[in-house]
N, C-alpha and C positions, 0 to 999 in steps of 0.2 A: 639291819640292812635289807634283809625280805621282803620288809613290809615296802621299805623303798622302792626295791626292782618292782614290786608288784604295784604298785601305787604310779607307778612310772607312765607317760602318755606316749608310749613307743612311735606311732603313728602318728599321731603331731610332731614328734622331733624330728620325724625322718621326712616331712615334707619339704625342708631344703633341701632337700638331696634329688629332688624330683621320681619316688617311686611311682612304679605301674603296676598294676595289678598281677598276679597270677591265678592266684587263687584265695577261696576264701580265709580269712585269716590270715594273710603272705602275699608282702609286697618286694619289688624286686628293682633294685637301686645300683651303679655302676660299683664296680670292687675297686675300691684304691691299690690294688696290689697290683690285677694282672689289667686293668684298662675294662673290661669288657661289664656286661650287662647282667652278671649269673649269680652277683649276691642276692641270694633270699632269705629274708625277714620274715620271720612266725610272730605277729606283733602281740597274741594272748599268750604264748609260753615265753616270748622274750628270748627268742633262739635264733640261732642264724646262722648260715653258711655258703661259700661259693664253690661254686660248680667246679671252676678250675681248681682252687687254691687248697679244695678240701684237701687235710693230711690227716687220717685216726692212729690210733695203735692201741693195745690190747692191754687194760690196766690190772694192778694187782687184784680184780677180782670177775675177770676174765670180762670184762665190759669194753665199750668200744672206749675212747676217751679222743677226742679229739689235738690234735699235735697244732695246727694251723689251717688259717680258712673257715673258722667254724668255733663257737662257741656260745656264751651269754651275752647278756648285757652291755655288762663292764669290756668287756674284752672288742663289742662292736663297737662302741664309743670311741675309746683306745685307736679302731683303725680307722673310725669316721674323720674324730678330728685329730687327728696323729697327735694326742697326748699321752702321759703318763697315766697310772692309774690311781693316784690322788687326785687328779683332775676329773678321771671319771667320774668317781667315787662324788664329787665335789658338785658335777654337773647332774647326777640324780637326785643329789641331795639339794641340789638349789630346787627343784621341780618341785618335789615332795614337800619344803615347805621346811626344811630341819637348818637347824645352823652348822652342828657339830657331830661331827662322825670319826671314830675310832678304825681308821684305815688299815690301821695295822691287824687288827683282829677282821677284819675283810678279808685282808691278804693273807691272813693265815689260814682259813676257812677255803678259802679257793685256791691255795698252790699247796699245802703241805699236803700229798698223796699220800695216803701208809704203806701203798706202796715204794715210795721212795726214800731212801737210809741219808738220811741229814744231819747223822751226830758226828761227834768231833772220830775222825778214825784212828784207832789203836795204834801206840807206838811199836816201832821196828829198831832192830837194832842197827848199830851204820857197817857198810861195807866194809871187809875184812879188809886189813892192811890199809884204810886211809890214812893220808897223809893230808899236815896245814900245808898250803902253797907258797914257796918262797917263786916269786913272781920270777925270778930271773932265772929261772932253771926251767921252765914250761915256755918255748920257742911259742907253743901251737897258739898260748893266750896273746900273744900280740898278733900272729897269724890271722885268728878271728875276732880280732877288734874289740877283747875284753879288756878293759882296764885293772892295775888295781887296788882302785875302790870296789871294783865292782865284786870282785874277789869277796872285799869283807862286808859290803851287801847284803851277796846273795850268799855268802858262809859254803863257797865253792871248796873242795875240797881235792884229790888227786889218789890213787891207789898205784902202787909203784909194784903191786907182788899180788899173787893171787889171781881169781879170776875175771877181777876187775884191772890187772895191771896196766899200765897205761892208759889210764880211762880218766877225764874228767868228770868228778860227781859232780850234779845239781841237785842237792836236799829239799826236801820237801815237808815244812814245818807246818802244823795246826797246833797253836797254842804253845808254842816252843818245845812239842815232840816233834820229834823226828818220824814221820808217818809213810813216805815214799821216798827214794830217789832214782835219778835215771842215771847211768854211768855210759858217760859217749867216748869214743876212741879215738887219740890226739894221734891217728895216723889212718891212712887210705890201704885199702886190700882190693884185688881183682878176685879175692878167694871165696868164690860162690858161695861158702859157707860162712863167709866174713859177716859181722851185725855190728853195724854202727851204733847202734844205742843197745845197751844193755840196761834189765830192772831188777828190783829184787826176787829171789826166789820169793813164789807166790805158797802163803801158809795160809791157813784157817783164819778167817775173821778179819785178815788184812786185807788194806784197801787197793783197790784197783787204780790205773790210770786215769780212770771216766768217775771219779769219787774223789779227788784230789785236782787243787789247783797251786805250780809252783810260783811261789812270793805272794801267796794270800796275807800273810801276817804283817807284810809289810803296804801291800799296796790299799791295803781295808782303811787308811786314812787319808787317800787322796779324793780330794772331789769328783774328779772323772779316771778310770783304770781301764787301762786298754787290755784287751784279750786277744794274744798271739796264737799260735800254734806251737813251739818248739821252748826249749830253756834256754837257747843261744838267742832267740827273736826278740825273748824276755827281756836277758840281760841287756842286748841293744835299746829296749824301748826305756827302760829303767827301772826305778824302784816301783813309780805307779803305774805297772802292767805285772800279767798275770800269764800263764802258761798252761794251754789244757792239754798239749802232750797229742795235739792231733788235730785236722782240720772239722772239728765239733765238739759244743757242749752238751754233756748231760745234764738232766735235772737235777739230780745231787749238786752236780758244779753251780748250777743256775742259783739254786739255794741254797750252799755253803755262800755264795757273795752278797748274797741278799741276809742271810742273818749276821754275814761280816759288819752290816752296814751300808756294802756297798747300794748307791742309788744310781750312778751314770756310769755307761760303758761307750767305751770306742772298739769295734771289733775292726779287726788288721793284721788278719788272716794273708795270705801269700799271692802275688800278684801273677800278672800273666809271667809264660814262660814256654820256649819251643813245645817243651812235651806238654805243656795247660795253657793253651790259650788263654783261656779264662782264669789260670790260678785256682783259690779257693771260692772264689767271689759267688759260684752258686751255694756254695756252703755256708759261707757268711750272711746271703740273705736270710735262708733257712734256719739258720741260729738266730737273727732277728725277728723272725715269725717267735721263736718259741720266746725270746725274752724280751718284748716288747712290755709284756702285761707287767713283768716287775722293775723294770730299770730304763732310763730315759735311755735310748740307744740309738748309735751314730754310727754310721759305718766309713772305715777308710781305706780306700779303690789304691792300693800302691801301684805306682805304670808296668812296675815288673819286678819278679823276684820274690822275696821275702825279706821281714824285717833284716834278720841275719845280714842285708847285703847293706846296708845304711846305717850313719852313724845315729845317734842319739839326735842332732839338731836338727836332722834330715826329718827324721821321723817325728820329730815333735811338729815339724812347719807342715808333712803329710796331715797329722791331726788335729793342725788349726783349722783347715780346710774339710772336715768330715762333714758327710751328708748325714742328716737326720733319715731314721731308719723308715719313719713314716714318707716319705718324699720319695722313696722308692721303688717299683716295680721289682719283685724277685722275678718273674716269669719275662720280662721284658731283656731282661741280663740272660736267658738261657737261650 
């Protein structure tokens, strides 16, 4: 694939886009992200970045590494024609002259960082004192609108004693271990020291929240799996959605769903709200800058709230309606 980028007429493809000059070697063409004139193209290293959009951060070998706004080839393509990156891959490879390309060893070549931990994470044991759910004893699940099926879905769970008592568990399977859970509380406290969501005590070598996605096992066989924020947003959205436990994905997360199989994301993150205007929605852009290059991605703008406040049919008709990710301005939304 080298030979391809290198082989590549970077400067001939970019003359629909109408660049201008800057300097020698570096032409300079409007940014589809943020509107303005500040993308610049290095057309003999095949390098590029905008002025606004740029994002770096410091990788496992203390080098800059670019986050968004800035990258190679494959990844300018990507924001040129707001494709996938099998289409990149596809549209250098038509140039060069080749028929067949092994995309996937592309893909593995360019996302799999050593610095970032991508294996299956180590099983936990489950919360002391869980209990199965007899649906009609738990008020709070009809409360928030869990069904249940959804109960033996998502293999909810309840702890009635200990230091999870009264807690609703959401488990958290890789491979059918039991790897995270989060334990929430089926009642409201004014008690400044009150915590809505409880995790597990954190040990050696176990996995974090930002290294786990809850209902990956399940949702890795739907065509398109939406990505929440929360395990109640989850259960709302259904089997084919996914939970990062916060309004952002890591790169672990990114590529634990990308070796799941998954290819297409709806991200559907939390809407406006008195205390967030905006909701998550500049967050959600921002996770679309990072997982553009592996997953066809679509974003869905809910009017208010979060998933949590809508039923299942609700939220399926918000995601008939999702914008493709390329179609968006993130800096326009801020």
């Amino acid at each position: 694939m080298s030979q391809m980028i290198d082989a590549f007429d970077l400067e001939a493809y970019l003359q629909k886009f109408h660049p201008t000059n800057a300097q020698a070697q570096e032409l300079v063409i409007t940014c589809p992200n943020c509107g303005n004139d500040k993308l610049v193209v290095n057309v003999v290293k095949k390098a590029w970045h905008c002025w606004r959009c740029q994002e770096y951060k410091i990788n496992f070998y203390g080098r800059q590494q670019a986050v968004a706004g800035a990258g190679g080839l494959l990844d300018l393509i990507q924001l040129l024609e707001g494709c996938t990156r099998d289409r990149a891959v596809a549209i250098v490879a038509d140039q060069a002259g080749h028929l067949s390309v092994d995309t996937r060893q592309i893909q593995d070549e360019l996302y799999l960082d050593p610095g970032v931990h991508v294996q299956t994470s180590p099983p936990i044991p489950p919360p002391p004192g869980w209990l199965p759910i007899e649906y009609g004893d738990l008020t709070y699940l009809r409360q928030r609108g869990i069904l249940p099926e959804d109960v033996a879905t998502f293999g909810l769970v309840w702890c009635a004693t200990g230091v999870y008592a009264n807690r609703l568990v959401f488990p958290v399977w890789e491979e059918r271990n039991l790897v995270y859970y989060q334990a929430r509380a089926m009642w409201e406290s004014s008690d400044p020291k009150f915590r809505k969501s409880l995790n597990p005590p954190r040990q050696a070598g176990m996995a974090g929240p930002t290294e786990v996605l809850l209902n990956l096992d399940h949702a890795r066989v739907f065509p398109r799996v939406a990505v929440v924020e929360g395990p109640i947003d989850c259960v709302h959205a259904g089997p084919a959605s996914v939970a990062t436990f916060g309004k952002k994905i890591s790169r672990t997360q990114a590529l634990k769903l990308r070796r799941a199989g998954v290819r297409a994301l709806d991200l559907m993150w939390d809407g406006p709200t008195e205390r967030e205007p905006l909701g998550a929605w500049p967050e959600m852009m921002r996770a679309a800058s990072l997982l553009s290059g592996l997953f066809d991605v679509r974003l869905v703008f809910l009017p208010r709230g979060d998933p949590g406040d809508y039923t299942r049919p609700e939220l399926d008709r918000f995601r008939s309606t999702a914008v493709p990710a390329s179609s968006v301005s993130r800096l326009a939304m801020l």
